[in-house]
KOLMI-343791 format. One record per residue (C-alpha): residue in three letters; x, y, z. Coordinates in steps of 0.1 Angstrom, whole numbers, plus 5000, padded with zeros to 4 digits. Layout:
! residues N
AlaXYZ/...
//
This chain:
! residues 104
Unk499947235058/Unk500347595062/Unk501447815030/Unk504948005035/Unk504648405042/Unk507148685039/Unk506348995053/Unk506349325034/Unk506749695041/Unk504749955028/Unk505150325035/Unk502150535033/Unk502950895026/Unk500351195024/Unk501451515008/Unk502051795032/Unk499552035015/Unk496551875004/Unk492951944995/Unk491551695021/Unk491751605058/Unk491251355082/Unk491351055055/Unk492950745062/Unk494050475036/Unk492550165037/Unk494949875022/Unk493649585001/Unk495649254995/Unk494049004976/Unk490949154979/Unk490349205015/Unk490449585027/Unk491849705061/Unk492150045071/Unk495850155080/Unk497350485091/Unk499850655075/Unk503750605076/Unk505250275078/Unk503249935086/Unk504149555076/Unk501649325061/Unk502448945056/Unk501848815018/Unk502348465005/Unk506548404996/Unk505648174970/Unk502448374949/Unk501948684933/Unk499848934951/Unk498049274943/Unk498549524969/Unk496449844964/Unk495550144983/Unk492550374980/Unk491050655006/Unk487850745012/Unk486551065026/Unk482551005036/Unk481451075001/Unk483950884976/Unk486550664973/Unk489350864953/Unk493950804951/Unk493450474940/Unk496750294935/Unk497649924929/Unk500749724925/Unk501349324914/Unk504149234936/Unk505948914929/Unk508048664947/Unk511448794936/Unk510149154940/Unk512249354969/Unk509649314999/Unk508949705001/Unk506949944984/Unk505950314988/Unk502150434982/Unk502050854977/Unk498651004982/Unk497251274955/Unk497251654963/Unk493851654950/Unk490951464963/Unk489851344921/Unk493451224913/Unk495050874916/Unk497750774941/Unk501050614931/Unk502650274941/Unk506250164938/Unk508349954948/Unk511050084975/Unk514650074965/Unk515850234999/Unk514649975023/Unk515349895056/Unk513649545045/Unk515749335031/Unk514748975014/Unk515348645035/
//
């Protein structure tokens, strides 16, 4: 029997001035990394399990704006991840409370 999904939104934003270029963020959920592109992308997460979402780029050299989040069942299914200005600093996760997702 198949487990139950929902599907999630995450918004990747980069800072308009930063210290870096041509990185992409690659997106890990339960330990399995993809690379992704900035803006908005849906990913599909058990509905019935808590999962750890996290972000991290990598420029060639190092991996740096790390960022993770434990999303649970009840939690809204969005989040926003915000890249660093600088290419040594973390990045930030949170949950989205101005979604166009909305829980089923």
């Amino acid at each position: 029997m198949d487990k139950e999904t929902r599907r999630i939104e995450l918004t990747m934003h980069k800072p308009w001035f930063a210290l870096y270029a041509g990185v992409r963020p690659t997106l890990v959920i339960q330990e399995r990394g993809q690379p992704t592109q900035w803006g908005l992308g849906t990913w599909q997460v058990p509905s019935d399990e808590t999962v750890t979402i996290g972000v991290f780029l990598f420029n060639r050299m190092w991996r740096f704006g790390q960022a993770e989040f434990t999303l649970d069942p009840a939690h809204a299914p969005a989040l926003t991840y915000r890249a660093p200005v600088l290419p040594f600093l973390r990045g930030r996760i949170r949950r989205d409370t101005d979604s166009r997702a909305r829980p089923r």
